[in-house]
C-alpha beads as a LAMMPS data file, in Angstrom:
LAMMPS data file: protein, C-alpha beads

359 atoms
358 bonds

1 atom types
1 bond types

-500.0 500.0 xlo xhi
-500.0 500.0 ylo yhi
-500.0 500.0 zlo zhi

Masses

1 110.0

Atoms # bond

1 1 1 329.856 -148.083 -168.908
2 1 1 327.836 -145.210 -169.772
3 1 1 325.596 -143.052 -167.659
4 1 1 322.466 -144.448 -169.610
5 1 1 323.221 -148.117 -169.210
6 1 1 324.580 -147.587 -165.350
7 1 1 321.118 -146.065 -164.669
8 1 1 319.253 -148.975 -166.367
9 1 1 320.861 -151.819 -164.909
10 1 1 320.416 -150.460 -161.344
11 1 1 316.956 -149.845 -161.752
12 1 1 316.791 -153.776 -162.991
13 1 1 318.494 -155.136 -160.017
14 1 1 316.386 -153.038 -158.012
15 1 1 313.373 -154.532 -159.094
16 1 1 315.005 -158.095 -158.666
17 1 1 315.046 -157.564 -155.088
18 1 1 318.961 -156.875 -154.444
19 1 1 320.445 -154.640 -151.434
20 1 1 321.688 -151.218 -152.176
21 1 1 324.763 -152.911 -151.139
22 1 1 324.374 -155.819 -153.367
23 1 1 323.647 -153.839 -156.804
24 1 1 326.748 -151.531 -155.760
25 1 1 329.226 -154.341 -155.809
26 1 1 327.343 -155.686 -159.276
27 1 1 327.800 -152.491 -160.691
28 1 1 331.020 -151.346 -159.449
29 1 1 329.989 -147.925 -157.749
30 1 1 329.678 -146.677 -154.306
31 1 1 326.366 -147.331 -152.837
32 1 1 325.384 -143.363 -152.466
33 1 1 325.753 -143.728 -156.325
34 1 1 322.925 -146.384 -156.003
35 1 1 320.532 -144.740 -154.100
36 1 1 321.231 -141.829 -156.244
37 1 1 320.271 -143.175 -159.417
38 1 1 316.841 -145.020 -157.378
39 1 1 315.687 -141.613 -156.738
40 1 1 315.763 -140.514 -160.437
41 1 1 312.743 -140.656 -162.451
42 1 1 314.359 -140.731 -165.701
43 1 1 317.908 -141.159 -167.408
44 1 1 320.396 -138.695 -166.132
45 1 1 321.758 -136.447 -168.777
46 1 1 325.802 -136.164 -169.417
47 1 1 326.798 -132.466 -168.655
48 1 1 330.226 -131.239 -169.033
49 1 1 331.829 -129.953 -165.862
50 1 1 334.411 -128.106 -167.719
51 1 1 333.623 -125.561 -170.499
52 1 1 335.966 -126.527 -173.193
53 1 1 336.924 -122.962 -174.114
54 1 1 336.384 -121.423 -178.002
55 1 1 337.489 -119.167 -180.348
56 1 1 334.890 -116.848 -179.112
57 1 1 335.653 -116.754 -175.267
58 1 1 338.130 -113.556 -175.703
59 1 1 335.149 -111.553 -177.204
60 1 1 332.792 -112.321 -174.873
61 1 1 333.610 -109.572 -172.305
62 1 1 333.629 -106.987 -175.433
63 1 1 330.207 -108.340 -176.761
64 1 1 328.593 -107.605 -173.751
65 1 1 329.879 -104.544 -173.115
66 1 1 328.713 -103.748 -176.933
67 1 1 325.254 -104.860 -176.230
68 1 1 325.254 -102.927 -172.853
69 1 1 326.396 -99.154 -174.293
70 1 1 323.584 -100.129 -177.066
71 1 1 320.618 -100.189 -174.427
72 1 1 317.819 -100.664 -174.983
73 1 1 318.189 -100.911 -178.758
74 1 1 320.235 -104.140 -179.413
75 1 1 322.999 -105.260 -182.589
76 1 1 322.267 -107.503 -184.344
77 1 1 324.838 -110.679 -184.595
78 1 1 325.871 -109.933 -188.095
79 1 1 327.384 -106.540 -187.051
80 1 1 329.268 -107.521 -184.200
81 1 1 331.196 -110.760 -186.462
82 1 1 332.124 -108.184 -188.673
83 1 1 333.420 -106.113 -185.768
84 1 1 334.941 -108.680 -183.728
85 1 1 336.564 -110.069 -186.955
86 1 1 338.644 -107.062 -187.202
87 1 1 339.976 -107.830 -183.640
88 1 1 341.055 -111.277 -184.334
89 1 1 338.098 -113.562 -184.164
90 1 1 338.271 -116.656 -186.690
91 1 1 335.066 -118.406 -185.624
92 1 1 332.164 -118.701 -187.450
93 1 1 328.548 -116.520 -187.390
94 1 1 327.106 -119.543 -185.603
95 1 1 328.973 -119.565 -183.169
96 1 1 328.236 -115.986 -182.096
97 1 1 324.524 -116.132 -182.890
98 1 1 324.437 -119.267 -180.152
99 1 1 325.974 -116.479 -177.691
100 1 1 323.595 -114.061 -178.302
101 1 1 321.125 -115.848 -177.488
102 1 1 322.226 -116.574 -174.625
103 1 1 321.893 -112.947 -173.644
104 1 1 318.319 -112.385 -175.486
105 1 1 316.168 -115.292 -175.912
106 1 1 314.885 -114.495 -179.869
107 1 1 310.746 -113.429 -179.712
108 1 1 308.649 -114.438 -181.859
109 1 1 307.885 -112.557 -185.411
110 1 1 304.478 -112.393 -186.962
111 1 1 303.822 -113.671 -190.474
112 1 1 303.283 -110.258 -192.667
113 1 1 301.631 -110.692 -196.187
114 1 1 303.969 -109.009 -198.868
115 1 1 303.031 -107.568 -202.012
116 1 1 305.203 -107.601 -205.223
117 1 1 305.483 -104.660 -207.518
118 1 1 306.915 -104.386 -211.124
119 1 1 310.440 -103.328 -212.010
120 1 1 310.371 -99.107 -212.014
121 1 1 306.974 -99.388 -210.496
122 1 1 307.010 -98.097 -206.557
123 1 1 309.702 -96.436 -204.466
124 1 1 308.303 -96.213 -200.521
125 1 1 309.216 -93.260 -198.741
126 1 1 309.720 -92.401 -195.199
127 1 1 311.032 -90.297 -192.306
128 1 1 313.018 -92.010 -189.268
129 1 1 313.554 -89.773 -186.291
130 1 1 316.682 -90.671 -184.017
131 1 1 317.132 -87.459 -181.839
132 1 1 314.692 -84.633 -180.793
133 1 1 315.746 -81.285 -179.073
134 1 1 318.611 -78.674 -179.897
135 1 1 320.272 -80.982 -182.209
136 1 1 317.755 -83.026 -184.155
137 1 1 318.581 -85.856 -186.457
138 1 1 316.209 -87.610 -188.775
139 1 1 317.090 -90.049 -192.022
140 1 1 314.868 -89.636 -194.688
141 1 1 314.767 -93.369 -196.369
142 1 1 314.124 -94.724 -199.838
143 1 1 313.853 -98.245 -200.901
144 1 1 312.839 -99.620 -204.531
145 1 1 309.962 -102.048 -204.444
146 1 1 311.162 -104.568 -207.133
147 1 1 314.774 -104.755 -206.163
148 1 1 314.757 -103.276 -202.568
149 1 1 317.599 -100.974 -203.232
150 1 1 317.808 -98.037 -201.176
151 1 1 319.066 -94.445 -200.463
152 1 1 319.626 -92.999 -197.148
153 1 1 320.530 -89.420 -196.448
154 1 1 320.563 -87.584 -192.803
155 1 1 319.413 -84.187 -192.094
156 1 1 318.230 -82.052 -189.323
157 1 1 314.881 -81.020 -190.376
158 1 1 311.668 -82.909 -192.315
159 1 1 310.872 -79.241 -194.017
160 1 1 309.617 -79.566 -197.597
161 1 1 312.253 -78.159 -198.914
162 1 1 314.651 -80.913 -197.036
163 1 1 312.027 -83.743 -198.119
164 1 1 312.308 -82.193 -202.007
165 1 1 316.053 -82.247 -202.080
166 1 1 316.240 -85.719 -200.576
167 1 1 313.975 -86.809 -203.495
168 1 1 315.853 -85.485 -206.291
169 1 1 319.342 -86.977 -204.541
170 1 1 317.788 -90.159 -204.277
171 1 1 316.644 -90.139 -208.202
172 1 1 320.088 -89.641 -208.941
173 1 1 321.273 -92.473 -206.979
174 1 1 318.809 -94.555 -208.134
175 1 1 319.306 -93.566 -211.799
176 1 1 316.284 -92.618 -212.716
177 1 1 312.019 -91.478 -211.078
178 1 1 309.866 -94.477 -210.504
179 1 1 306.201 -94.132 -211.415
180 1 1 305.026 -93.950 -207.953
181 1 1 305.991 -92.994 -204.850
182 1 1 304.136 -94.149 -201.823
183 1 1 304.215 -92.123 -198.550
184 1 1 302.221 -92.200 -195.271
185 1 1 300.393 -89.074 -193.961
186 1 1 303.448 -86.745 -193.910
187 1 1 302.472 -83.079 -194.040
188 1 1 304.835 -81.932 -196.162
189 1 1 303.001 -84.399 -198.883
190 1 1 298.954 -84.251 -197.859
191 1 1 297.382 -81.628 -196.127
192 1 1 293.943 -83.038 -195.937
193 1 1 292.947 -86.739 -196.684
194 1 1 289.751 -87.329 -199.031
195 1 1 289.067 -83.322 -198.970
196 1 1 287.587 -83.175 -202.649
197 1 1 285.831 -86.891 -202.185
198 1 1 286.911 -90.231 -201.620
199 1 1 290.414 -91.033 -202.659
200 1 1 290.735 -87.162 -204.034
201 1 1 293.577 -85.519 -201.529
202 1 1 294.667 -81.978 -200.715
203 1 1 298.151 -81.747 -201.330
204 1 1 300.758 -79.714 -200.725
205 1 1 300.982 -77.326 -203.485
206 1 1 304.721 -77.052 -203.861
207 1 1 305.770 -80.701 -202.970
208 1 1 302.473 -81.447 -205.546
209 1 1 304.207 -79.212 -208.447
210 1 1 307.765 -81.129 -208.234
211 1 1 305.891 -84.480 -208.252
212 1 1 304.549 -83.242 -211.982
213 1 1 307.903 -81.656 -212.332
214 1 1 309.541 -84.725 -212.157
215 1 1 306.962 -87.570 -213.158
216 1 1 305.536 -89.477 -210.903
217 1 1 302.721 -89.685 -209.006
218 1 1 302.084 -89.420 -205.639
219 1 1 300.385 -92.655 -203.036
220 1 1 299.579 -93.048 -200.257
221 1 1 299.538 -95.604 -197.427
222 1 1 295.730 -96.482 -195.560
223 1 1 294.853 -94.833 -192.722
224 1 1 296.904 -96.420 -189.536
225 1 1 298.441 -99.235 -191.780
226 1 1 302.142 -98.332 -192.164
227 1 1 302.711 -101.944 -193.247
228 1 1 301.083 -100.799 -196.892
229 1 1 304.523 -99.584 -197.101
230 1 1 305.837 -102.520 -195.188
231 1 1 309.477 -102.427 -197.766
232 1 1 311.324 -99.514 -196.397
233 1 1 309.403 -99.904 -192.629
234 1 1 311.354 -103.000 -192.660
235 1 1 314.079 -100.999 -193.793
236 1 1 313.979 -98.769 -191.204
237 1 1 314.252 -100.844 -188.164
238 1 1 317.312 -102.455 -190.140
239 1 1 319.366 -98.778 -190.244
240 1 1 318.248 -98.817 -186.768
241 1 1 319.586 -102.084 -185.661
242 1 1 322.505 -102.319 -187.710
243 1 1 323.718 -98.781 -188.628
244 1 1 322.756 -96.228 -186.288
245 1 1 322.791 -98.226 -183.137
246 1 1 326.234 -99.467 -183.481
247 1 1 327.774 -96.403 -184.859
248 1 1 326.216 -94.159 -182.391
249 1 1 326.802 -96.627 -179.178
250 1 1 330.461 -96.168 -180.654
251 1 1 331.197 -92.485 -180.605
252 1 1 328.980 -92.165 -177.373
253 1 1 331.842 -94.749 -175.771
254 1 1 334.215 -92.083 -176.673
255 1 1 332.209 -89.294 -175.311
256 1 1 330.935 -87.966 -178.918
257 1 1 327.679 -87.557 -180.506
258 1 1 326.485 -88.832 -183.967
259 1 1 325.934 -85.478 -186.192
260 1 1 324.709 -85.370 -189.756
261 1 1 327.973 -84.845 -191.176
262 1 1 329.494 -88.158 -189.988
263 1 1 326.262 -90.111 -190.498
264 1 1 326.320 -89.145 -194.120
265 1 1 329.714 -89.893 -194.309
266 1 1 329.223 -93.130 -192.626
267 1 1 325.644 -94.296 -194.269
268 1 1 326.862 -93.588 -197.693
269 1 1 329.510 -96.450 -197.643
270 1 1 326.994 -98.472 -195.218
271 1 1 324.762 -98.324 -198.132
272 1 1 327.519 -99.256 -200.856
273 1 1 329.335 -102.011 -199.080
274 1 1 326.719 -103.629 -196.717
275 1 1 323.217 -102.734 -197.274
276 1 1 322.701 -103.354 -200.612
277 1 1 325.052 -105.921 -201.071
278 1 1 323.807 -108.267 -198.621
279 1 1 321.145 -111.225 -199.785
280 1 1 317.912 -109.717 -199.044
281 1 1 315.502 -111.594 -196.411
282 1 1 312.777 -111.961 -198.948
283 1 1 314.501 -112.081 -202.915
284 1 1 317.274 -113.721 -201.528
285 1 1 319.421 -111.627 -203.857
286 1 1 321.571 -108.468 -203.533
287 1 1 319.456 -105.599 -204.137
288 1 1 322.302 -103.716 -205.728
289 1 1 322.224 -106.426 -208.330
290 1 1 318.264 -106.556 -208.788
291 1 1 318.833 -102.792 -209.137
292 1 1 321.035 -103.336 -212.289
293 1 1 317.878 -104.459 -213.971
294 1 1 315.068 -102.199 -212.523
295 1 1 317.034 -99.194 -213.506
296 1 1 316.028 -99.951 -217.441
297 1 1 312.553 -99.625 -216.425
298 1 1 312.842 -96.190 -214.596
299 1 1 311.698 -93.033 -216.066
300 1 1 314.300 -90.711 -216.812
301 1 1 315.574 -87.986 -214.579
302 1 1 313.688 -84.011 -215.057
303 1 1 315.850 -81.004 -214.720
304 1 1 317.219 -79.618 -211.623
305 1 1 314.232 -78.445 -209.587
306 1 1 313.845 -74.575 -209.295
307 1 1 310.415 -73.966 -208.586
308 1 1 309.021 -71.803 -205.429
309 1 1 308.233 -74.438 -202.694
310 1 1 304.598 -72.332 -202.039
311 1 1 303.486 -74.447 -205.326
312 1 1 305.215 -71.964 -208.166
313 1 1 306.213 -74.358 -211.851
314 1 1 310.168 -74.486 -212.288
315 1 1 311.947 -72.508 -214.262
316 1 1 315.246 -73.632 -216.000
317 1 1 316.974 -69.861 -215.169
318 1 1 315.605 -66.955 -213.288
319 1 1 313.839 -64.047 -215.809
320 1 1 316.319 -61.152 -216.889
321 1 1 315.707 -58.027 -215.427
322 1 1 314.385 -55.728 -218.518
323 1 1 316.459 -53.392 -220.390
324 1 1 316.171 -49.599 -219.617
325 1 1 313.978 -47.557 -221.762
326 1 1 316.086 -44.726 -223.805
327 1 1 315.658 -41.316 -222.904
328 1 1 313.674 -39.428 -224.979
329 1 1 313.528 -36.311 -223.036
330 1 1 315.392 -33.885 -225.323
331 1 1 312.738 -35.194 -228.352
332 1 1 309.788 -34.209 -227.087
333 1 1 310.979 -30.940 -225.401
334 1 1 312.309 -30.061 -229.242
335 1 1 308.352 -31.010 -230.549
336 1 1 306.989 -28.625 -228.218
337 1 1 309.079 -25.755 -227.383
338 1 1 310.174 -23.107 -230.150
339 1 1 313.815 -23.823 -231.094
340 1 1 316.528 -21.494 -229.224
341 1 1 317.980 -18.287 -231.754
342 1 1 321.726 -17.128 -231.053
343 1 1 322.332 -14.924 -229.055
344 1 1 323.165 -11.379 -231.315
345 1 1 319.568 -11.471 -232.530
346 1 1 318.599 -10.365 -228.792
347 1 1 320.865 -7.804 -228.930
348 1 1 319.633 -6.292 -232.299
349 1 1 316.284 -6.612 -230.988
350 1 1 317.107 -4.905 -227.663
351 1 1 319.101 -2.184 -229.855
352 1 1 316.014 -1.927 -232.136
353 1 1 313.891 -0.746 -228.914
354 1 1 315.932 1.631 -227.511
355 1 1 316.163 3.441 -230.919
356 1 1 312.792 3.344 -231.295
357 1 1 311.733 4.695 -227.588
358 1 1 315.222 7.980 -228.306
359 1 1 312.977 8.728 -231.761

Bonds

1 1 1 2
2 1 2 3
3 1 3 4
4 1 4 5
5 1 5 6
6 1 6 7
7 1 7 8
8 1 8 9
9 1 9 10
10 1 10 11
11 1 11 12
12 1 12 13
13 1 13 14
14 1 14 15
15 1 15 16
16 1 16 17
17 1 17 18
18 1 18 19
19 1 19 20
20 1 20 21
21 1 21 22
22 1 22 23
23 1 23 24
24 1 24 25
25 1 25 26
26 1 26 27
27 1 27 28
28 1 28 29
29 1 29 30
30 1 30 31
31 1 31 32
32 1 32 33
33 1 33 34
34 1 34 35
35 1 35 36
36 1 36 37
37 1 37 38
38 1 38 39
39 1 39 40
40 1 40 41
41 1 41 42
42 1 42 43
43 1 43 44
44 1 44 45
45 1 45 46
46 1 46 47
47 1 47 48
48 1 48 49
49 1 49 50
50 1 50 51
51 1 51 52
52 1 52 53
53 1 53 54
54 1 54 55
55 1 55 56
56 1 56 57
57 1 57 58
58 1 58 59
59 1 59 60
60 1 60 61
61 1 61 62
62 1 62 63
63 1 63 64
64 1 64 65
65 1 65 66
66 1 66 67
67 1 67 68
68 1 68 69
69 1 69 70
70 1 70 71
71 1 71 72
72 1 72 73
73 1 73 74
74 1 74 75
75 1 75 76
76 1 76 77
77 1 77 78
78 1 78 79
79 1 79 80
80 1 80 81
81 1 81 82
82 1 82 83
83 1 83 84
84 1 84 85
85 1 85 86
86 1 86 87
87 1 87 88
88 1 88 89
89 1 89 90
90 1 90 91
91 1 91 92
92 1 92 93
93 1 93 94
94 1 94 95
95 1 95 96
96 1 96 97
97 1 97 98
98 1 98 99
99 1 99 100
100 1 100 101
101 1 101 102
102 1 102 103
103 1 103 104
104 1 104 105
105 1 105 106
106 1 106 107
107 1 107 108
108 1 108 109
109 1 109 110
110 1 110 111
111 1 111 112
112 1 112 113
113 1 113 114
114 1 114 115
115 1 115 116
116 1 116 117
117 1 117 118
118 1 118 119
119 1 119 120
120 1 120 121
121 1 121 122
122 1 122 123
123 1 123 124
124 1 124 125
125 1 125 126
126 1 126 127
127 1 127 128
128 1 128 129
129 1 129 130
130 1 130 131
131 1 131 132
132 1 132 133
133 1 133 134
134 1 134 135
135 1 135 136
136 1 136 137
137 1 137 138
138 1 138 139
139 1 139 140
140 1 140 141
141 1 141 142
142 1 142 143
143 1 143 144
144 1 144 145
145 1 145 146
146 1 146 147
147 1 147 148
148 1 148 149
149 1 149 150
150 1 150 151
151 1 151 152
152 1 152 153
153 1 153 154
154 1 154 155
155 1 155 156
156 1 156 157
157 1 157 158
158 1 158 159
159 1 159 160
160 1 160 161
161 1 161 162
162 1 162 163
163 1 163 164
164 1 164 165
165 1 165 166
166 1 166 167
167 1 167 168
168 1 168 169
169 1 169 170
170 1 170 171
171 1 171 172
172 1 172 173
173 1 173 174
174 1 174 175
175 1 175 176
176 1 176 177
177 1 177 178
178 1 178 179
179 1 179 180
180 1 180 181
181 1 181 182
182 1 182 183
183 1 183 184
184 1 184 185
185 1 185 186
186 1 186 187
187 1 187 188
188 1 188 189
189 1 189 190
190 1 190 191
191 1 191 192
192 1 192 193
193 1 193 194
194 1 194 195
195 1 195 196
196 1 196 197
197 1 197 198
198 1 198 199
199 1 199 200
200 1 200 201
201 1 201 202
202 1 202 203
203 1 203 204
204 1 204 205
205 1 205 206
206 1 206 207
207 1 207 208
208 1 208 209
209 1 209 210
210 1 210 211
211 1 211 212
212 1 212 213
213 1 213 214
214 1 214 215
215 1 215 216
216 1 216 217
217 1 217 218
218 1 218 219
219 1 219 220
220 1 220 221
221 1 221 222
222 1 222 223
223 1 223 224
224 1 224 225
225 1 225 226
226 1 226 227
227 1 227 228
228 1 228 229
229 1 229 230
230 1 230 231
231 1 231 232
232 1 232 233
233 1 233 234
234 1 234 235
235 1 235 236
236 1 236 237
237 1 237 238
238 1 238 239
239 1 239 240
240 1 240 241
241 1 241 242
242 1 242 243
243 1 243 244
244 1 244 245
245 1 245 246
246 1 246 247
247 1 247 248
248 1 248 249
249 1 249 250
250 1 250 251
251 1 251 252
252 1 252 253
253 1 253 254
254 1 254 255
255 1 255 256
256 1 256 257
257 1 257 258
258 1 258 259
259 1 259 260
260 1 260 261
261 1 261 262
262 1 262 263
263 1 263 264
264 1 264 265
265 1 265 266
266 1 266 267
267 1 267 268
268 1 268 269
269 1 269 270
270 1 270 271
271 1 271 272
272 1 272 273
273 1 273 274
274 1 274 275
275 1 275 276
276 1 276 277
277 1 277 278
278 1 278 279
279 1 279 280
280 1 280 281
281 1 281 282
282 1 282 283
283 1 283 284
284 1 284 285
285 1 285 286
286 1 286 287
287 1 287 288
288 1 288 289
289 1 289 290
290 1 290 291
291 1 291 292
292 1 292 293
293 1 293 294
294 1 294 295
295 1 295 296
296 1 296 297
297 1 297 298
298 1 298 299
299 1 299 300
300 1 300 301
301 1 301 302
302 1 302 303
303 1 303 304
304 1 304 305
305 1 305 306
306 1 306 307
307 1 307 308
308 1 308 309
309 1 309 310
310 1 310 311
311 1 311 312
312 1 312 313
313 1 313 314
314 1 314 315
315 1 315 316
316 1 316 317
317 1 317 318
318 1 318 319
319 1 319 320
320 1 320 321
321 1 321 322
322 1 322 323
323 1 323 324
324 1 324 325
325 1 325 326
326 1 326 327
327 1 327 328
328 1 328 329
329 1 329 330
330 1 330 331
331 1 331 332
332 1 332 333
333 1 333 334
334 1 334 335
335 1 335 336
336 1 336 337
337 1 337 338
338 1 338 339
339 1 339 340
340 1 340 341
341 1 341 342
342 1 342 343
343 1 343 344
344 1 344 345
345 1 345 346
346 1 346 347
347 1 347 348
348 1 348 349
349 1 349 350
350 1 350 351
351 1 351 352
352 1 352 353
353 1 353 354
354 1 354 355
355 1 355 356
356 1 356 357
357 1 357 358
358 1 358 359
């Protein structure tokens, strides 16, 4: 008989009037059972005593001890299978997910309005800072609004120069300049907001110069709403959660420290194998494969920038230095000085004199 049914038929006898002793021996069960089931106010519920053990049981110790060296940040599920699958695991994602949560009770997201922008229209820009002090790192991030592809390069400084470079890399990756590129209130883009009226920026004079140099034009987010450029914020908090957090909780397990070198290394095949192969949240599609389309609609790349970062235009080669003027020393001393006579006319001359001075 099961639990449900034991539970109902002793509260019916009950109610008949029969002894504890008298609805145990109509039931079968030991009269503490009885009074048991009396004092419940609704159905019991079946629980296992013994936890039938699965295929993830043997990766719980190392999932914990993951999540622990990644503190406070946390990994998400999907990195860990694909860790714990190189160890041996042959469950499913499920599975794991159901664990997780077991560990960190999912909080609740709120609805964002998105807004959809034409192939080759927008690329969002933005700095991430990991690590301050003597050895800085920061990731400057790029991600295509149509097909939400997106470059990723690590560097140790947000200089102008840096943020210049990391544009024209990106292009390349990319395959060709967008027609806008939207940016927050970086300094190294706007000096002064609305200085010349409203809408009409001060920019910076060099970064402003490579912008015409290479095409587009440059927009930027409202003032305190970074979710204007909500694409690559959302980005960001994904190379957070599933990059950098688990490749820097992994070297700091073995007593290193993530530098730009290895993080380039590392978030270049990220990128090619993981990132933009994976079904985006919102197209449900691969941006790499959205990106095979958008790149027809992209302008196409400038030359190699050159210019002087102070707001100088680019120059394909440096000027030649100018060629030396010929010496015309020895022409002008001939125009006006007598010419030279040989030298025996000064001795007839002097002879000449003395002759003159014996007469």
């Amino acid at each position: 008989m099961k639990p449900n049914e034991v539970y109902v038929e002793i509260q019916l006898l009950s109610k008949h009037g029969l002894s504890l002793r008298q609805i145990a021996a109509e039931v079968g069960c030991a009269v503490n059972t009885v009074r048991r089931h009396l004092a419940l106010k609704a159905v019991p519920k079946y629980e296992r005593k013994v936890r039938r053990p699965t295929k993830l049981a043997a990766h719980e110790a190392y999932l914990c001890e993951r999540q622990t060296a990644a503190q406070p940040n946390w990994i998400p599920a999907s990195v860990l299978h694909r860790e714990i699958v190189e160890r041996g695991y042959q469950g499913g994602l499920s599975q794991l997910r159901a664990f997780m949560r077991s560990l960190r009770p999912t909080l609740p997201v709120e609805p964002e309005v998105r807004f959809e922008t034409a192939m080759g229209e927008q690329l969002q820009v933005d700095w991430v800072e990991f690590r301050k002090g003597a050895v800085p790192l920061h990731a400057f991030c790029a991600t295509m609004g149509y097909s939400r592809a997106s470059y990723v390069e690590f560097v140790s400084d947000m200089k102008v120069a840096t943020l210049i470079g990391c544009h024209e890399r990106a292009f390349v990756a990319f395959g060709g300049v967008p027609r806008k590129v939207l940016f927050d209130n970086m300094k190294t883009v706007v000096i002064e907001r609305d200085l010349y009226g409203d809408g009409l920026h001060r920019f910076h004079a060099g970064f402003l110069d490579y912008a015409k140099h290479s095409g587009f034009i440059i927009k930027l987010c409202q003032p305190y709403r970074a979710q204007t450029k909500g694409k690559v914020e959302r980005f960001n908090g994904y190379l957070r959660r599933s990059f950098y957090v688990p490749l820097a909780s992994r070297l700091a397990q073995s007593g290193l420290q993530l530098d730009v070198v290895t993080a380039n290394a590392e978030v270049t095949r990220w990128l090619r194998e993981v990132a933009n192969e994976r079904a985006h949240g919102t197209t449900q599609e691969k941006p790499a494969l959205r990106m095979a389309t958008e790149v027809l609609h992209l302008q196409a790349l400038a030359l190699p920038w050159r210019g002087d970062i102070a707001g100088a235009r680019p120059r394909e080669k440096m000027p030649e230095a100018p060629a030396p003027r010929p010496a015309i020393v020895v022409e002008r001393i001939a125009e006006i000085a007598p010419a030279q006579h040989p030298l025996a006319v000064y001795e007839q001359l002097l002879l000449n004199v003395k002759q003159g001075v014996a007469a």
